[in-house]
TORKOL-4160 file (C-alpha; in steps of 0.2 Angstrom, whole numbers, padded with zeros to 4 digits, m for minus):
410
<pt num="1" X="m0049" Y="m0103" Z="m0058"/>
<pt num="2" X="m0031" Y="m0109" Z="m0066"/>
<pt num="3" X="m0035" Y="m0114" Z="m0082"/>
<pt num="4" X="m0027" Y="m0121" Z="m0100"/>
<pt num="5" X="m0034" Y="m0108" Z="m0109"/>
<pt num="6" X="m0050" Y="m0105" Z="m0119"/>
<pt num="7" X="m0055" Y="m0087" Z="m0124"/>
<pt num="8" X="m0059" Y="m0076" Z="m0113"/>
<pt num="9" X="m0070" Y="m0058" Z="m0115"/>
<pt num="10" X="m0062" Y="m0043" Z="m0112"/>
<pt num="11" X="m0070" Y="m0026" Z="m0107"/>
<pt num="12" X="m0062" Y="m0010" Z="m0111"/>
<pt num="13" X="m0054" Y="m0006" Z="m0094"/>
<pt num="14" X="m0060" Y="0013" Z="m0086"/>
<pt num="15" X="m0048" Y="0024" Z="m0080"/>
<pt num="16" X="m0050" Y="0041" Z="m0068"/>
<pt num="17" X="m0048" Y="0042" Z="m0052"/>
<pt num="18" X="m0051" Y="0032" Z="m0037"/>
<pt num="19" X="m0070" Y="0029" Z="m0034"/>
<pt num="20" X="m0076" Y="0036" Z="m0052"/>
<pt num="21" X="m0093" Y="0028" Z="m0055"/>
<pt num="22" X="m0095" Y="0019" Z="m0072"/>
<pt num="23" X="m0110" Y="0012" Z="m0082"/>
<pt num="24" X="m0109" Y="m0005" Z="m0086"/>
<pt num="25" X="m0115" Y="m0004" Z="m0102"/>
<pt num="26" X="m0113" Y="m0009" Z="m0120"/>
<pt num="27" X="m0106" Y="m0026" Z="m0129"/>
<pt num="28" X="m0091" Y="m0034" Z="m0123"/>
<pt num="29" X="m0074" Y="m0037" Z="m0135"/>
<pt num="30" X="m0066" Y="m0054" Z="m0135"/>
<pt num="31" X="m0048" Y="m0060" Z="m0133"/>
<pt num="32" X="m0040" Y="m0073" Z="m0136"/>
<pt num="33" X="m0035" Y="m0086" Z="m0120"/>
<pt num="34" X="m0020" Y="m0081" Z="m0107"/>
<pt num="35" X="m0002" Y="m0093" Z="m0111"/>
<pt num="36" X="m0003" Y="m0109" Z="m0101"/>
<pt num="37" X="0012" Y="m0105" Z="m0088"/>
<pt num="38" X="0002" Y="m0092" Z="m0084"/>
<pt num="39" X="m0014" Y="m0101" Z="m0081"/>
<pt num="40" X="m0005" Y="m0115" Z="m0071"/>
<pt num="41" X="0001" Y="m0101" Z="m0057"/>
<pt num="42" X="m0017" Y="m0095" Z="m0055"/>
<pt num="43" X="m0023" Y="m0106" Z="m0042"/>
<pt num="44" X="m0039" Y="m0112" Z="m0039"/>
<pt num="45" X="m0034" Y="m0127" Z="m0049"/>
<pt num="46" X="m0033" Y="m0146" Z="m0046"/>
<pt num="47" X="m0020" Y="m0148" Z="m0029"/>
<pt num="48" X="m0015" Y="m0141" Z="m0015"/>
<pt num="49" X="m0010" Y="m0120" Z="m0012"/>
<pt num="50" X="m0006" Y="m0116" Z="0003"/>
<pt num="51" X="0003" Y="m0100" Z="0009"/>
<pt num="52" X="0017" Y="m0100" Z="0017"/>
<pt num="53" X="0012" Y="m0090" Z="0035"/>
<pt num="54" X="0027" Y="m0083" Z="0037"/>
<pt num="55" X="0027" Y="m0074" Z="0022"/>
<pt num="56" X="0025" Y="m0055" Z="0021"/>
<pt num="57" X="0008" Y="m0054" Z="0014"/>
<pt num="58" X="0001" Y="m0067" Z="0026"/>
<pt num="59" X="0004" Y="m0056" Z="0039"/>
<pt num="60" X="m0009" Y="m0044" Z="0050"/>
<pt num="61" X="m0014" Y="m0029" Z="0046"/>
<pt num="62" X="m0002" Y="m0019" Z="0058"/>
<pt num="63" X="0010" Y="m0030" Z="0070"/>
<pt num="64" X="0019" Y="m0041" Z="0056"/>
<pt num="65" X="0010" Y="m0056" Z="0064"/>
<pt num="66" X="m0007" Y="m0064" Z="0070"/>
<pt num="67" X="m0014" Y="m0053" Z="0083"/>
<pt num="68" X="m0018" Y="m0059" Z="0101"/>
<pt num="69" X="m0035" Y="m0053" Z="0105"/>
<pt num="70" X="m0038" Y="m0041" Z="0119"/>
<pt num="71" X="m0051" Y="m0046" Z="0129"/>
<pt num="72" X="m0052" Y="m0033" Z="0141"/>
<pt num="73" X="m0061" Y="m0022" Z="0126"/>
<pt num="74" X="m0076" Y="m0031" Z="0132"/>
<pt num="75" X="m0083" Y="m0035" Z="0149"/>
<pt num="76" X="m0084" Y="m0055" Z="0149"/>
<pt num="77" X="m0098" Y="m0066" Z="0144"/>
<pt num="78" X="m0106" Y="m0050" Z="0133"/>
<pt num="79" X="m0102" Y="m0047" Z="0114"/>
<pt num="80" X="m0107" Y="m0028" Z="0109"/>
<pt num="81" X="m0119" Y="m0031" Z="0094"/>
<pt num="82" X="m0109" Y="m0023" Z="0079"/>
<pt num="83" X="m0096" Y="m0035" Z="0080"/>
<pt num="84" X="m0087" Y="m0043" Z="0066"/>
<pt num="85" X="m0085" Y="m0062" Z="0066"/>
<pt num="86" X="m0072" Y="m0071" Z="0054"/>
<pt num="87" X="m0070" Y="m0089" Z="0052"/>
<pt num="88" X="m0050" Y="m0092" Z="0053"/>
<pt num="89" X="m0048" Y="m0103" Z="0039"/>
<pt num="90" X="m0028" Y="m0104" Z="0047"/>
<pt num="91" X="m0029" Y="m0109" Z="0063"/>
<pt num="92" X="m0048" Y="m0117" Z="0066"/>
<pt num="93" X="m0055" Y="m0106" Z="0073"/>
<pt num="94" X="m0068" Y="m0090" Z="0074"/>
<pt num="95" X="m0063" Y="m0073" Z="0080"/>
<pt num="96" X="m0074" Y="m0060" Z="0087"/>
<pt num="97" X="m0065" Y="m0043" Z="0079"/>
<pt num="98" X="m0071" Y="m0024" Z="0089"/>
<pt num="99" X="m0073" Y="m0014" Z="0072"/>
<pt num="100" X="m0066" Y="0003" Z="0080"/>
<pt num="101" X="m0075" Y="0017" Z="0082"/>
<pt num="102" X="m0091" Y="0021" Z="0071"/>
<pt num="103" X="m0089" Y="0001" Z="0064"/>
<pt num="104" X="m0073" Y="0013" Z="0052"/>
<pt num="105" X="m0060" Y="0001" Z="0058"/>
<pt num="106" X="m0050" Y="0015" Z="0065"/>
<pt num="107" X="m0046" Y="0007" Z="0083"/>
<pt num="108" X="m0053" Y="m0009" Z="0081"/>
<pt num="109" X="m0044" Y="m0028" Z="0085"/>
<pt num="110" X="m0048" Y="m0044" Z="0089"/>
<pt num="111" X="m0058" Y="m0047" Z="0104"/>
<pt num="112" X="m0057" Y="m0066" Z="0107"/>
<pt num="113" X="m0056" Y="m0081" Z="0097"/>
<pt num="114" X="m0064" Y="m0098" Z="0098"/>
<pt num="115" X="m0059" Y="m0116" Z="0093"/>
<pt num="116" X="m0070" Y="m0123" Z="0080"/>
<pt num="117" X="m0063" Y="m0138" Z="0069"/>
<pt num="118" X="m0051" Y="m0141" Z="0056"/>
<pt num="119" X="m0050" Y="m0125" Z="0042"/>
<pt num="120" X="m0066" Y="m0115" Z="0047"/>
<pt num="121" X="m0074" Y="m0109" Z="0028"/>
<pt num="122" X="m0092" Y="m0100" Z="0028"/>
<pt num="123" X="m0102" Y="m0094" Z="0043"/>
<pt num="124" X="m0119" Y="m0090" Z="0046"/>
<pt num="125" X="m0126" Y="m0080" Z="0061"/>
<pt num="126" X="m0145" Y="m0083" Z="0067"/>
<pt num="127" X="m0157" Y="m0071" Z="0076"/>
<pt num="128" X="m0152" Y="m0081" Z="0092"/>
<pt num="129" X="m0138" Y="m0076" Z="0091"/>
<pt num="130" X="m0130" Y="m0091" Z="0085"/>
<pt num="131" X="m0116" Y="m0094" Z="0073"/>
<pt num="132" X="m0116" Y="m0110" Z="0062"/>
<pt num="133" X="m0099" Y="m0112" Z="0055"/>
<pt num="134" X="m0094" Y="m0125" Z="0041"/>
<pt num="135" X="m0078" Y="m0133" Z="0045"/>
<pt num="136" X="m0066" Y="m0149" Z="0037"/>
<pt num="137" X="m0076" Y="m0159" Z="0052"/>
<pt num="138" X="m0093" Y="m0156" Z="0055"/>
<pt num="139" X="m0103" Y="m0137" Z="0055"/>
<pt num="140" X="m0100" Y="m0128" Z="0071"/>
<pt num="141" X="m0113" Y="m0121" Z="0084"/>
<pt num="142" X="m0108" Y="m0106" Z="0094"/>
<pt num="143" X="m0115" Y="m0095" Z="0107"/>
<pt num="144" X="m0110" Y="m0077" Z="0099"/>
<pt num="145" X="m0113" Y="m0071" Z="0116"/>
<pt num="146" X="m0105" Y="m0079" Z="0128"/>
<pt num="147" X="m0090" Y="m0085" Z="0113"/>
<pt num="148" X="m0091" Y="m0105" Z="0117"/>
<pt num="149" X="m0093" Y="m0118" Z="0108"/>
<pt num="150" X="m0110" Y="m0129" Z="0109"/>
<pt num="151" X="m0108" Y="m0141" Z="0097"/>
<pt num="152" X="m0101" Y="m0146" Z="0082"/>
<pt num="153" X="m0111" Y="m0160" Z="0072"/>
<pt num="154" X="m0103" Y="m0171" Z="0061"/>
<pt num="155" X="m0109" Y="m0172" Z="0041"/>
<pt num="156" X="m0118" Y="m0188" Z="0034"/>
<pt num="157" X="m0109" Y="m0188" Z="0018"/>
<pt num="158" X="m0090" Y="m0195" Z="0019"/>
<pt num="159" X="m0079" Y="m0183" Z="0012"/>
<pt num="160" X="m0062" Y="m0191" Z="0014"/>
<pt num="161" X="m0049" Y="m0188" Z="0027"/>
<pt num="162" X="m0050" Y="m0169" Z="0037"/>
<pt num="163" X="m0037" Y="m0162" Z="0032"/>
<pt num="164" X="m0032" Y="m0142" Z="0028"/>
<pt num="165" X="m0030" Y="m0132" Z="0011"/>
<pt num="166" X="m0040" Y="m0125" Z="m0003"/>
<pt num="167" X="m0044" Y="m0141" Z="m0008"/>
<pt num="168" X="m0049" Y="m0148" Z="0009"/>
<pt num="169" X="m0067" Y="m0159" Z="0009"/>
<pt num="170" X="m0079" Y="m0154" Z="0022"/>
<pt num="171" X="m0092" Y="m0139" Z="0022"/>
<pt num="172" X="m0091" Y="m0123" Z="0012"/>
<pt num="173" X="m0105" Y="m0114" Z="0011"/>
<pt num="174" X="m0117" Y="m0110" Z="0022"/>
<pt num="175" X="m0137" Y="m0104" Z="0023"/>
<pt num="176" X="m0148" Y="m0102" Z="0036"/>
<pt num="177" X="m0168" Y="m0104" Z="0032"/>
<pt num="178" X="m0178" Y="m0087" Z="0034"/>
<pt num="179" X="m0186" Y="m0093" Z="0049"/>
<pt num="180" X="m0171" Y="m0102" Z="0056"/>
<pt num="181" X="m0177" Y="m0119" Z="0057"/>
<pt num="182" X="m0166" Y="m0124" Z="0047"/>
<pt num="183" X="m0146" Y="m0124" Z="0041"/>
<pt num="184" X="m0140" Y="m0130" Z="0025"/>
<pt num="185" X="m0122" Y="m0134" Z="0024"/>
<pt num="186" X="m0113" Y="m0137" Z="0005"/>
<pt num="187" X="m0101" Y="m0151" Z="0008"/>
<pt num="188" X="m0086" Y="m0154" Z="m0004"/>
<pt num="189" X="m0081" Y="m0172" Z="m0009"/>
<pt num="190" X="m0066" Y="m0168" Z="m0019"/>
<pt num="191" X="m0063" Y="m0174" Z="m0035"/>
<pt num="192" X="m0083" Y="m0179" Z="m0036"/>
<pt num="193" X="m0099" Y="m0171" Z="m0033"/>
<pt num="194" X="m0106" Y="m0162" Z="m0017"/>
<pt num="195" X="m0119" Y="m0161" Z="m0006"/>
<pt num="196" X="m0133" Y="m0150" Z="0003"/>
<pt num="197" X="m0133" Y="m0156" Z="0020"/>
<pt num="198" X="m0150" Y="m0152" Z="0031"/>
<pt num="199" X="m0147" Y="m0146" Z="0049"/>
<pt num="200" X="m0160" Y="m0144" Z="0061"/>
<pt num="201" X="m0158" Y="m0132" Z="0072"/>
<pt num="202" X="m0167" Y="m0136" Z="0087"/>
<pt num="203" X="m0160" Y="m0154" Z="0089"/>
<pt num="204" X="m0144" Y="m0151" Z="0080"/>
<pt num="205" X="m0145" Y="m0166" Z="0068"/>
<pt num="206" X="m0142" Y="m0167" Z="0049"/>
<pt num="207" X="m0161" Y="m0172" Z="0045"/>
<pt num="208" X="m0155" Y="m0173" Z="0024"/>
<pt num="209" X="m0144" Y="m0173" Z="0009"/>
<pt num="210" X="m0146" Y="m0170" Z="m0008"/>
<pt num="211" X="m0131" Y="m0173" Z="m0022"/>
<pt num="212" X="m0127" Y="m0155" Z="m0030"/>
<pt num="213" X="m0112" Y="m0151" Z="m0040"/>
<pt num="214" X="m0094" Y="m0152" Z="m0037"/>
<pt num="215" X="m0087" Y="m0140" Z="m0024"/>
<pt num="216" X="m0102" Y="m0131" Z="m0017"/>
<pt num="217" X="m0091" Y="m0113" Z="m0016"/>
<pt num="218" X="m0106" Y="m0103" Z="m0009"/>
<pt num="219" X="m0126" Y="m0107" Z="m0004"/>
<pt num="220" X="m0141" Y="m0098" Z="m0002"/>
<pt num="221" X="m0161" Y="m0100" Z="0001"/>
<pt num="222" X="m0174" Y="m0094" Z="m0009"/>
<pt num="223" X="m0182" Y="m0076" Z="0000"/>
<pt num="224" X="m0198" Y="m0088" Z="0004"/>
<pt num="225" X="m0187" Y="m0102" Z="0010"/>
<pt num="226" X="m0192" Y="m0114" Z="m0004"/>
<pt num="227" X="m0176" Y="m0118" Z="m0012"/>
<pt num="228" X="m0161" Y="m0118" Z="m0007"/>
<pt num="229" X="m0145" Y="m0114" Z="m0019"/>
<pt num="230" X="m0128" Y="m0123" Z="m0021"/>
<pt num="231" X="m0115" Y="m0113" Z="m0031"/>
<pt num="232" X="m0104" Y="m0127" Z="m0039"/>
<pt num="233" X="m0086" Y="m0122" Z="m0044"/>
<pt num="234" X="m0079" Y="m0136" Z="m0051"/>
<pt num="235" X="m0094" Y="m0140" Z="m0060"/>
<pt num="236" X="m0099" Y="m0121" Z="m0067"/>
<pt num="237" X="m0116" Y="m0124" Z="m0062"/>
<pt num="238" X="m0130" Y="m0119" Z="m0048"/>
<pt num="239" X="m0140" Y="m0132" Z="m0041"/>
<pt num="240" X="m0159" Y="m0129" Z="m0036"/>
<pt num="241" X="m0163" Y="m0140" Z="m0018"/>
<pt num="242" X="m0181" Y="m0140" Z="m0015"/>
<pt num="243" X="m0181" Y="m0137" Z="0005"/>
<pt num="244" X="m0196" Y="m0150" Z="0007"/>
<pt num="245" X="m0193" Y="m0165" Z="m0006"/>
<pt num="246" X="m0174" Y="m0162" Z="m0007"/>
<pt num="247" X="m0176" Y="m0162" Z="m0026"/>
<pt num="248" X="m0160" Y="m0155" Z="m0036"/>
<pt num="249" X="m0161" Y="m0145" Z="m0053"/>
<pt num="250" X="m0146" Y="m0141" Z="m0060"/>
<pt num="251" X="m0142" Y="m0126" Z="m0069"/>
<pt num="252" X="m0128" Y="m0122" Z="m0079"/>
<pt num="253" X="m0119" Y="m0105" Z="m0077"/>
<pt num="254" X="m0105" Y="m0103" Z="m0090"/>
<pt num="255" X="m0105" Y="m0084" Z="m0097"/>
<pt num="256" X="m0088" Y="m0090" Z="m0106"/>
<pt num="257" X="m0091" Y="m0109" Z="m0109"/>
<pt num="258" X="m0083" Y="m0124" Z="m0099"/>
<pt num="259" X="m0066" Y="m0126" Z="m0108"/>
<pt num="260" X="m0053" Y="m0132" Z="m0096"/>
<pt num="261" X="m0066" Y="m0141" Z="m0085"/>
<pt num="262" X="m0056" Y="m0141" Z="m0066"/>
<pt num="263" X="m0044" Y="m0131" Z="m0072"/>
<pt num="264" X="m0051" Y="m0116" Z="m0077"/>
<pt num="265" X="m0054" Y="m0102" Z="m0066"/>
<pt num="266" X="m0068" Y="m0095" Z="m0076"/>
<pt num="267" X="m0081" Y="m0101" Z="m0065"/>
<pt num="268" X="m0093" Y="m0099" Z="m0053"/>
<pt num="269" X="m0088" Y="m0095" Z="m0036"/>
<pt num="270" X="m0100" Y="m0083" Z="m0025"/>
<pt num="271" X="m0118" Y="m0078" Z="m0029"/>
<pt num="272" X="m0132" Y="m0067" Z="m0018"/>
<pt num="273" X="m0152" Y="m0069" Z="m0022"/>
<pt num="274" X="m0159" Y="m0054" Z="m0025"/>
<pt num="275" X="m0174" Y="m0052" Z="m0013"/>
<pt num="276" X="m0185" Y="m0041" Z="m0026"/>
<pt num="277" X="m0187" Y="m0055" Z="m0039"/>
<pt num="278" X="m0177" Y="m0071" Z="m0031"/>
<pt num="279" X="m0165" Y="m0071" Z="m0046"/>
<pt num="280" X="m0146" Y="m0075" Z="m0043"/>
<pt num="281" X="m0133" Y="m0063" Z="m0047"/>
<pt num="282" X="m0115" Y="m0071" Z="m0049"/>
<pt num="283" X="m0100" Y="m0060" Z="m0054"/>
<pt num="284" X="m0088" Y="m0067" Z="m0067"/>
<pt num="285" X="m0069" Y="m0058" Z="m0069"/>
<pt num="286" X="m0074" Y="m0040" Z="m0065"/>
<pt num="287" X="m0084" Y="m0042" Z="m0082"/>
<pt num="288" X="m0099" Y="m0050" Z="m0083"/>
<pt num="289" X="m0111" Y="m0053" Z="m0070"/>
<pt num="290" X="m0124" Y="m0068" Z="m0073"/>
<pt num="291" X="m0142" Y="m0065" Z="m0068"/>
<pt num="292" X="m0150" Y="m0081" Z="m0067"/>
<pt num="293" X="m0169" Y="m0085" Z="m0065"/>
<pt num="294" X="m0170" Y="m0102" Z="m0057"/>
<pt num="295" X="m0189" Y="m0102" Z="m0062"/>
<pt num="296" X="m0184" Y="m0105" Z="m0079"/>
<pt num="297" X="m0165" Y="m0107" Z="m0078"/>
<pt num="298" X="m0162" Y="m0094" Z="m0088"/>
<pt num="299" X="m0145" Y="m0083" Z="m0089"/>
<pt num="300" X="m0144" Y="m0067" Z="m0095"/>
<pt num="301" X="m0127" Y="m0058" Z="m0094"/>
<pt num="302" X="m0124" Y="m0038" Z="m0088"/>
<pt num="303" X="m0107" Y="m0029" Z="m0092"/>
<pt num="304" X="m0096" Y="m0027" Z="m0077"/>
<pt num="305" X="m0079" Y="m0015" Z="m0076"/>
<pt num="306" X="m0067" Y="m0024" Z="m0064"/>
<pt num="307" X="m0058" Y="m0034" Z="m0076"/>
<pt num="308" X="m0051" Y="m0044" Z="m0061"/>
<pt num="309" X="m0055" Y="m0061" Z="m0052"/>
<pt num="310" X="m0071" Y="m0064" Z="m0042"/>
<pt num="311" X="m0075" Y="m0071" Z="m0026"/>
<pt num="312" X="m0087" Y="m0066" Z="m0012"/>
<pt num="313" X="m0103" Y="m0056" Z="m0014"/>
<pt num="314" X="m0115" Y="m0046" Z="m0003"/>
<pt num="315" X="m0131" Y="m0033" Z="m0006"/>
<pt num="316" X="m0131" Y="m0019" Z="0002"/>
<pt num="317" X="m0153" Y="m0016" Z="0010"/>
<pt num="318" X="m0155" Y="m0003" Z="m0005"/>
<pt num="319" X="m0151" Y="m0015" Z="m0017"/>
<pt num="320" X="m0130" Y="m0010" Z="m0019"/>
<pt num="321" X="m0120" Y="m0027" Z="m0025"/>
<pt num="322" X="m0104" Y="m0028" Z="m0016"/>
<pt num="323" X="m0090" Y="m0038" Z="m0027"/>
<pt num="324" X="m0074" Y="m0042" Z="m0021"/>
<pt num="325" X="m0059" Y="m0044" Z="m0035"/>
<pt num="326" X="m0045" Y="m0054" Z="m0027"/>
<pt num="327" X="m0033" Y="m0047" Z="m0042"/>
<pt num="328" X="m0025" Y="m0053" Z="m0056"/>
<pt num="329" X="m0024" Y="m0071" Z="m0066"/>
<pt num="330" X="m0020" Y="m0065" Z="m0081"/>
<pt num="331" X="m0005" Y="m0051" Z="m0086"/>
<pt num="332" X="m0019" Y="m0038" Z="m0092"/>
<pt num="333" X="m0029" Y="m0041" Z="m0075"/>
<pt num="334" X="m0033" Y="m0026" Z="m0065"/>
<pt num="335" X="m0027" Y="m0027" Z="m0045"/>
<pt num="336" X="m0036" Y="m0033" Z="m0030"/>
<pt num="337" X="m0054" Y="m0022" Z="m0030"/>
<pt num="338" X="m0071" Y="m0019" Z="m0021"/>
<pt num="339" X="m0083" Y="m0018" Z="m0034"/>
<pt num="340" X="m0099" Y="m0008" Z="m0028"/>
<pt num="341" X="m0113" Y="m0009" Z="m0041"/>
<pt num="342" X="m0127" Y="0002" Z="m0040"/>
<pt num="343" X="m0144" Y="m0007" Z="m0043"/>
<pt num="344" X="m0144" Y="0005" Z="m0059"/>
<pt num="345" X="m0128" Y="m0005" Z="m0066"/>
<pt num="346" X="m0118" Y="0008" Z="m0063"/>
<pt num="347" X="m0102" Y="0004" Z="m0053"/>
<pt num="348" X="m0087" Y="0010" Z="m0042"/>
<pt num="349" X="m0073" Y="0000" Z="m0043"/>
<pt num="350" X="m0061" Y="0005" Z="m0024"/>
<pt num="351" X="m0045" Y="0001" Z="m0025"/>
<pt num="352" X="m0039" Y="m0014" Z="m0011"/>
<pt num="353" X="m0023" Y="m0017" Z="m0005"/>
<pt num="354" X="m0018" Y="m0037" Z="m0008"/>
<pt num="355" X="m0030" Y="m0050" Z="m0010"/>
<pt num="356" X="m0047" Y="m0053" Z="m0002"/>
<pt num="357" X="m0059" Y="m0067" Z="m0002"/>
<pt num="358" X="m0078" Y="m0063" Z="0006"/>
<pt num="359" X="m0089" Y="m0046" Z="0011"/>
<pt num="360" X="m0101" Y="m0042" Z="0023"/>
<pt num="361" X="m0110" Y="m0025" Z="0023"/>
<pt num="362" X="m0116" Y="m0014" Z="0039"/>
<pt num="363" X="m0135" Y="m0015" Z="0041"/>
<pt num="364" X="m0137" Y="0001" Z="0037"/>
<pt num="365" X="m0129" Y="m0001" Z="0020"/>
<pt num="366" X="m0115" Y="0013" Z="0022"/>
<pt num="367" X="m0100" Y="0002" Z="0026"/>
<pt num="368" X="m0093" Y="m0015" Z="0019"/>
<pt num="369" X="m0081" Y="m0026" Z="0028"/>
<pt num="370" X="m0069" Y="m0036" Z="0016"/>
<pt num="371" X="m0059" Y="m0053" Z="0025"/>
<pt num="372" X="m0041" Y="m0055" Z="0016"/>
<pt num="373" X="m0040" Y="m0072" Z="0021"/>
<pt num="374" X="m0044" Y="m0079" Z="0001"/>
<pt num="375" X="m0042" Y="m0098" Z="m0002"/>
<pt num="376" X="m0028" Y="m0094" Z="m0013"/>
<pt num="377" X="m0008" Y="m0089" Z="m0010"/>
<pt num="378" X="m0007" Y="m0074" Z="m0005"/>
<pt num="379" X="m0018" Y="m0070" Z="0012"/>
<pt num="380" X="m0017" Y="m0058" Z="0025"/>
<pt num="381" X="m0024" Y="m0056" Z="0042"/>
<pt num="382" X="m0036" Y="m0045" Z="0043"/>
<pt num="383" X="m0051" Y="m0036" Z="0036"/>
<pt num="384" X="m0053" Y="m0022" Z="0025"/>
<pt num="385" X="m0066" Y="m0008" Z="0029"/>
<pt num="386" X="m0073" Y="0003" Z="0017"/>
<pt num="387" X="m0083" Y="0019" Z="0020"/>
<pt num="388" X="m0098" Y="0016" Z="0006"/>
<pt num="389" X="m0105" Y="0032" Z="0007"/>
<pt num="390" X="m0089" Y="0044" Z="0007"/>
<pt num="391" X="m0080" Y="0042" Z="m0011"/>
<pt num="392" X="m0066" Y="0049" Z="m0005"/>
<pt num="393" X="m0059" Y="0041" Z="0009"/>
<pt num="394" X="m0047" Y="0027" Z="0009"/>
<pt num="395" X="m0050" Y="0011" Z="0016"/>
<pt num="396" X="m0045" Y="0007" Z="0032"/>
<pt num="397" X="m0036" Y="m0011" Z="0037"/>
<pt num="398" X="m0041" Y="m0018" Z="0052"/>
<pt num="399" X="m0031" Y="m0032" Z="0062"/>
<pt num="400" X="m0040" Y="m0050" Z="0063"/>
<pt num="401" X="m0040" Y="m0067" Z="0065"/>
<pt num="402" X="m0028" Y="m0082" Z="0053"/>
<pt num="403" X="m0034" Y="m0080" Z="0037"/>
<pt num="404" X="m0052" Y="m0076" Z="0038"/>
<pt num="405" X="m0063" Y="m0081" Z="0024"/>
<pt num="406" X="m0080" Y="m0079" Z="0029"/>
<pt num="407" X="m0088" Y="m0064" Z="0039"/>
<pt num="408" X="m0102" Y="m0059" Z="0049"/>
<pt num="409" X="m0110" Y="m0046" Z="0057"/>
<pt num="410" X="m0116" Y="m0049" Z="0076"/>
């Protein structure tokens, strides 16, 4: 995500007013790469960002400072379905977040929090009711119910001391199998290749790794559970798994070339399968989003109207793609943004106040819940929650957690 230069495409920013729609469409221009200094401040680079917690934009939503959950807003042992669950990528733990009334925001706060491991990243959240959370230690099993922890079961691979930070080794994304027999956890070795790591659910054990690329960002499983995907960063590729040999295909995804290698930030970070035809959609700079077809490896490119860096990804059941810009690397970047892309290709870009890092959206599709934890300087406490079926109202920001980076919805 910092880079040393290298071109760099550049799409004709829209104007109009908050929540204008916008057709991706058309050929993109090209400009010329960002100055140097500026790619060194970006972030997302070799080393170690880390924020400092006392400043002003790492605060929460509305005290200044990390809110202490309320636990008298639910009767003990009992967690109301509807409730939000970050991983606190701060302070190692997960924390159950009321999302006020209607699921708008308006009222809400943290519930309770529980310990974890070192630097919580990705979560996923089972039919039991389970959440299996990828920490610097080991994937995490808790009881979303009762909010304890079960377990939390050491990796195979050897990642290096645990330790805290952008950079850390240990799990980052995480899948679960369609029929949840399975979890599969994308481990970071840094400075080298990855891993998939094979949980089974029922006795809690790694059962399998397979070698993926460097700095698995983000994974996901095929919508028949036959592959699972690991979105390398550092490596700008997607590696195929196949769930039963543990096969690897790699696939490279690089809609503006690899120049810069770990330094540049043009690269992949999250993607979503979409269920209709399993191919994987991964959003590039507000500007081009990369279909790929793992049958054939394939990328074709669709125009995109952010113009601002990408993180976390979601779809919406009809289809919607939800986009999170975590703002500017580059002087002629746009501001942080929620991109929401019809399945026609056209898109509304909604405005967001500081940076964010991962999405989740309401079953019901009408409401998207944006954690402004982000891996990078400049986090805040809390989550941002956007009404997706009225244009005109302003988002609302809700108070929760240590830097939450990934979300859930119990």
């Amino acid at each position: 995500m910092t880079g040393t230069g290298g071109p760099r495409a550049a799409f004709r920013k829209a104007s109009g007013p908050r929540a204008t729609f916008r057709k991706a469409s058309g050929p993109p221009a090209r400009r010329l790469g960002l100055a140097l200094v500026a790619a060194l401040l970006a972030g997302c680079a070799t080393g170690t960002t880390e924020a400092d917690p006392g400043a002003p934009d790492a605060t929460s939503a509305s005290t200044g400072s990390m809110a202490t959950p309320d636990p008298s807003r639910t009767p003990e042992g009992t967690t109301p379905d509807g409730t939000l669950l970050v991983a606190d990528f701060g302070s190692d733990t997960v924390t159950f977040v009321d999302p006020g009334r209607d699921g708008s925001g308006k009222g809400g706060a943290p519930i309770a929090s529980v310990k974890v491991g070192t630097a919580p990243y990705g979560l996923v959240v089972a039919e039991d009711g389970r959440a299996w959370v990828a920490t610097a230690e080991g994937v995490a099993v808790v009881d979303t119910h009762r909010r304890t922890r079960l377990a939390l079961i050491p990796y195979a691979t050897e990642s290096g001391p645990v330790t805290t930070g952008e950079y850390r080794g240990g799990g980052m994304g995480i899948a679960l199998a369609p029929d949840g027999s399975r979890v599969y956890v994308g481990v970071n070795v840094p400075g080298e290749d990855g891993t998939v790591e094979v949980i089974d659910t029922a006795t809690r054990k790694v059962t399998g790794t397979a070698p993926v690329g460097m700095r698995p960002f983000d994974v996901d499983v095929s919508p028949d559970g036959r592959e699972v995907y690991a979105t390398d960063h550092d490596s700008f590729d997607v590696t195929a798994v196949d769930a039963d040999t543990l096969k690897t295909r790699r696939m490279e995804v690089a809609p503006y070339g690899t120049e810069g290698g770990l330094g540049s930030w043009l690269k992949p970070h999250y993607a979503v399968v979409r269920p209709a035809d399993g191919k994987l959609l991964l959003p590039f700079e507000g500007e081009r989003l990369a279909v790929l077809d793992p049958r054939s490896g394939k990328v074709t490119i669709e125009r995109m109207t952010a113009n601002t860096h990408q993180h976390g990804a979601a779809l919406a059941p009809d289809g919607t793609l939800l986009v999170v810009g975590t703002g500017p690397i580059g002087s002629d970047d746009e501001e942080p943004s929620l991109t929401v892309r019809a399945p026609d290709g056209s898109e509304r870009v909604v405005p967001l106040e500081g940076p964010h890092e991962d999405v989740a959206v309401s079953a019901d599709g009408g409401t998207a819940y944006v954690t402004g934890g982000f891996t990078r300087d400049g986090y805040w406490n809390g989550i941002t929650v956007v009404d997706l079926d009225d244009e005109k109202s302003e988002p609302v920001r809700l108070t929760a957690g240590n830097r939450p980076l990934g979300i859930a919805i119990l």
